[in-house]
C-alpha positions in Angstrom: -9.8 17.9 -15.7 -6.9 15.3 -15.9 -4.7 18.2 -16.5 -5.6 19.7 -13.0 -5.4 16.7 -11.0 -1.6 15.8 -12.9 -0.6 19.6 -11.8 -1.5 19.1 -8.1 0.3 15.4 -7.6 3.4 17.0 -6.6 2.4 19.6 -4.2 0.0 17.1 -2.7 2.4 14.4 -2.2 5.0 17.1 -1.1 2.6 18.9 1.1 2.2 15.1 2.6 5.7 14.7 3.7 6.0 12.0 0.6 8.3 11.6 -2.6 6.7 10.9 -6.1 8.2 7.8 -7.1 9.6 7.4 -10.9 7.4 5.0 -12.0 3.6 4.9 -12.7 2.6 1.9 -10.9 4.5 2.8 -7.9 2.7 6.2 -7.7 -0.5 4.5 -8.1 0.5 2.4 -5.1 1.3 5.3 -3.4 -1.5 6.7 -4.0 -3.8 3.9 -3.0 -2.1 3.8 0.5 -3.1 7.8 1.2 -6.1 7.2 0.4 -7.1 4.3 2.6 -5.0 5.9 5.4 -7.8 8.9 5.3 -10.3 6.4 5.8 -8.2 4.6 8.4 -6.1 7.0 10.0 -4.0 5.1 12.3 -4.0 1.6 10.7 -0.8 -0.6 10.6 -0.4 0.4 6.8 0.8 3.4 7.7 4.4 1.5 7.5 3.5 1.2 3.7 3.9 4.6 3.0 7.6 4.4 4.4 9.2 3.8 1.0 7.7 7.1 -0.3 8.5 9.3 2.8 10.7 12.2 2.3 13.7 12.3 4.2 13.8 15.4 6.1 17.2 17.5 5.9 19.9 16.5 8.1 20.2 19.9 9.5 16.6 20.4 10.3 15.9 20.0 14.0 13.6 17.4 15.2 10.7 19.4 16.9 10.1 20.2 20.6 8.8 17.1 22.5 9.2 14.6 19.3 11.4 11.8 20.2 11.0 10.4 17.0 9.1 7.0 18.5 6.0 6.3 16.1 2.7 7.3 17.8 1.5 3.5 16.7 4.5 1.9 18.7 3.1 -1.0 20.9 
């Protein structure tokens, strides 16, 4: 079973927008913070995932209507 789960980390994580970090204890971090975020979607740790977000490409156009303001801003 382990095997399965250790195959899907990177497509999950990828699939998430987020980076696998190098070191064990970061990941588990990582980890911890997706899966209290699907319990509280729209929480204020959300801005602890920013470390492990991807950068998207610098060509890659920012979507129709998206001005790149959080959709938590106060």
């Amino acid at each position: 079973m382990a095997r399965l789960v250790n195959t899907g980390r990177k497509p999950l994580a990828e699939s998430l927008g987020l980076l696998l970090p190098g070191e064990l204890a970061c990941e588990c971090e990582m980890w911890a913070l997706v899966t209290k975020l699907s319990r509280l979607p729209y929480h204020e740790r959300a801005a602890g995932l920013d470390p492990f977000r991807a950068k998207p490409p610098a060509s890659s156009p920012m979507p129709a209507g998206n001005t790149g303001a959080s959709q938590n801003a106060t």
